[in-house]
BANUFI-955251 format. One line per 4 residues: for each residue x, y, z of C-alpha. Coordinates in Angstrom, 2 decimals, padded with zeros to 5 digits. Example, Ala and Ser with C-alpha at 12.3 -4.5 7.8 and 13.67 -1.06 7.14 Angstrom:
2
012.30,-004.50,007.80 ~ 013.67,-001.06,007.14
This chain:
171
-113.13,-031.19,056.35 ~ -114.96,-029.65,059.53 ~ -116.16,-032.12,062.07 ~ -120.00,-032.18,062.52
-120.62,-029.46,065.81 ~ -121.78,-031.73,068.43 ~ -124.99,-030.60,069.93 ~ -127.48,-031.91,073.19
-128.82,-034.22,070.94 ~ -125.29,-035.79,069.36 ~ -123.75,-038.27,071.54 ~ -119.76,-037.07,071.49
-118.19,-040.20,071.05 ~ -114.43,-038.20,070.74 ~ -114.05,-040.04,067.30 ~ -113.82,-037.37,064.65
-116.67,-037.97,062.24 ~ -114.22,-039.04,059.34 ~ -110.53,-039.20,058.19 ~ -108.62,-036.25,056.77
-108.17,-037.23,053.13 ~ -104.51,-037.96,052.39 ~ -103.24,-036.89,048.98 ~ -100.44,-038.51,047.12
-099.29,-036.78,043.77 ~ -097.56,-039.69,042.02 ~ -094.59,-039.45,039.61 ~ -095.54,-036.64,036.84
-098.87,-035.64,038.30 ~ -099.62,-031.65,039.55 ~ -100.28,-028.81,038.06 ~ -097.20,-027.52,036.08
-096.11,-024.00,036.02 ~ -093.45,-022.75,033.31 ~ -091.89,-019.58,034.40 ~ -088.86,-018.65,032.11
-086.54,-021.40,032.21 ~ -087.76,-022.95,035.57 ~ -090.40,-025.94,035.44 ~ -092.01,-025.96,039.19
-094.60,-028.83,039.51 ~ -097.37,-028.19,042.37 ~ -097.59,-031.09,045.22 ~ -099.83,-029.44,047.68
-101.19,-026.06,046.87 ~ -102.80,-025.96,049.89 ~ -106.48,-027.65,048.90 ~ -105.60,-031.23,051.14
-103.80,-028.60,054.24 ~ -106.39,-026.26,054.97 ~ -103.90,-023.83,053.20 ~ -101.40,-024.69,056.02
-098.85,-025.66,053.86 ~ -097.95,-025.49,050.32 ~ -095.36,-027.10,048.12 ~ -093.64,-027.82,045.06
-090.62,-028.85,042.92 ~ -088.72,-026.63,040.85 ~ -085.94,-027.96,037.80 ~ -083.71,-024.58,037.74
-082.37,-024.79,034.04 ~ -078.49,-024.00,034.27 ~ -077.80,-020.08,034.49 ~ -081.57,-019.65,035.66
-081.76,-016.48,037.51 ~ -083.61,-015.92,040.57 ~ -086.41,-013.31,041.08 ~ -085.65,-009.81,042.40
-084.38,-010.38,046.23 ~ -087.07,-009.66,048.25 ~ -088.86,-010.41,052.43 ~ -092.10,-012.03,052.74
-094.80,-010.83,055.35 ~ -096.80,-013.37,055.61 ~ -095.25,-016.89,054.88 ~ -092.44,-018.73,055.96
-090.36,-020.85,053.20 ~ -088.34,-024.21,053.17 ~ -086.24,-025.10,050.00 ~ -084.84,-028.53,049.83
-082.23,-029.20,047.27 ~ -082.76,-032.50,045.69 ~ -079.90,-032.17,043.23 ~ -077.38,-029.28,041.74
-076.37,-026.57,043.36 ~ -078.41,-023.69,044.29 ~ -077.27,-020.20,044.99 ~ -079.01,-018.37,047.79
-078.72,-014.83,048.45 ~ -079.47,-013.53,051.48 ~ -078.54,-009.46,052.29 ~ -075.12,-009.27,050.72
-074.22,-013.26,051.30 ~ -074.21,-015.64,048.97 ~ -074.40,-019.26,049.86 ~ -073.88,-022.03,047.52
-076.19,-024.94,048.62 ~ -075.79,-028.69,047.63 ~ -078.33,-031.76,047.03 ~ -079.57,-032.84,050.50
-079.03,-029.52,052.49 ~ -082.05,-027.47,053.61 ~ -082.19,-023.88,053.89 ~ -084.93,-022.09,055.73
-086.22,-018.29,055.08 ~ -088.56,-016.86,058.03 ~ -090.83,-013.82,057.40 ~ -088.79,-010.73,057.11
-085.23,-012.21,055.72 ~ -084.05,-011.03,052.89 ~ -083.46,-013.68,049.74 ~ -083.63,-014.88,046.69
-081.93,-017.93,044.24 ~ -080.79,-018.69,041.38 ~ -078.56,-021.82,039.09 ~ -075.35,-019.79,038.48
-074.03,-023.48,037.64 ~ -073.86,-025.15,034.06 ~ -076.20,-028.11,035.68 ~ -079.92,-028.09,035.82
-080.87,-027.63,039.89 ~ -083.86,-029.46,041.51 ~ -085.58,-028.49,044.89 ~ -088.67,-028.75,047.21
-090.43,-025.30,048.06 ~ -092.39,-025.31,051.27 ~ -094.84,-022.48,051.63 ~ -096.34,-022.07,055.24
-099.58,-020.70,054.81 ~ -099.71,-021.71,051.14 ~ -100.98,-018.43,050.11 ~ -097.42,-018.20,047.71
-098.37,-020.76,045.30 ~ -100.82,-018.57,043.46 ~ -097.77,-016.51,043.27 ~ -096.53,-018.51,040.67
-099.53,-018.87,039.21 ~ -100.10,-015.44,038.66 ~ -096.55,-015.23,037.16 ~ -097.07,-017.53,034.61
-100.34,-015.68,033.79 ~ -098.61,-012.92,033.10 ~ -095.88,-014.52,030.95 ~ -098.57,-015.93,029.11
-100.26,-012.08,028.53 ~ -096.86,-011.12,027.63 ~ -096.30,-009.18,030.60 ~ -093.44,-011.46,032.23
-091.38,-012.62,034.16 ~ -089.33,-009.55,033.88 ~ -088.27,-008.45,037.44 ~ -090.78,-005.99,037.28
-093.60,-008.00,037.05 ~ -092.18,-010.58,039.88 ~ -092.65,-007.15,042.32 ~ -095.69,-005.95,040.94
-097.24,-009.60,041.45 ~ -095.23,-010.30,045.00 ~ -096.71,-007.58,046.33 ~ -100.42,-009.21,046.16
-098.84,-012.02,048.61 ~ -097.50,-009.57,051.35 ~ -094.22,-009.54,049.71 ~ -091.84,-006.37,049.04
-088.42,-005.94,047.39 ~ -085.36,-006.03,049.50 ~ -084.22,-002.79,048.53 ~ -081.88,-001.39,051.34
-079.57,-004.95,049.99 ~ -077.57,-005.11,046.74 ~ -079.64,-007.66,044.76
């Protein structure tokens, strides 16, 4: 929503013209997105935040591995972990993150994730801009055309979102 431009003949008043709409996805609601054995369900794909910000939730089925490691360009990236235990690779490290810990990937750092465990994994994906949610989207386009998600289609598609493969890191 713009505000109306306020002109010689508009009285500014310094009240925006409206409220920002607020958005609640309830319970179930959003767009789902099936990508091998990971459900992700779309809360804000950037429509309500000016693409500002994006998110979702992902349910990692047990042994669900993670796409290729790989730096973004262009976004930054929050994951909350709502439950489970989610494996985070970063370079050469692993980290093994629990429910209610937060990890944080800036533009440039090397990562991916994965379940390694024999228990489903749930978390919260920030995307700032939200420009990464049509990521997924794409993915599962793919999968549908029978062209994925084999890591070779999670590069060929990352690299429409400013995203390249990690490749001077053991992935």
């Amino acid at each position: 929503m713009t505000d109306t431009p306020k002109t010689a003949d508009t009285p500014d008043t310094g009240a925006p013209d409206a409220a920002p709409a607020v958005t609640v996805v309830g319970p179930g609601e959003g767009e789902v997105i099936v990508l091998g054995t990971t459900r992700m369900r779309v809360l804000e794909d950037g429509t309500a935040t000016g693409n500002r910000l994006g998110c979702t939730e992902s349910v990692l089925a047990p042994h669900t591995p993670g796409p290729p490691q790989h730096r973004h360009a262009l976004h930054d990236e929050g994951f909350y972990v709502v439950s489970g235990t989610v494996r985070f690779t970063v370079g050469e490290q692993d980290h093994d993150v629990p429910a209610g810990a937060f990890v944080t990937v800036p533009p440039g750092a090397p990562h991916t994730f994965a379940n390694v465990t024999d228990e489903p994994a749930v978390m919260l994906s920030t995307f700032t801009p939200s420009l990464y949610v049509q990521y997924f989207r794409d993915l599962q386009e793919a999968a549908a055309e029978g062209r994925g998600p084999t890591p070779l289609e999670h590069l060929r598609t990352m690299s429409r979102y400013g995203t390249e493969p990690a490749a001077d890191v053991v992935s």
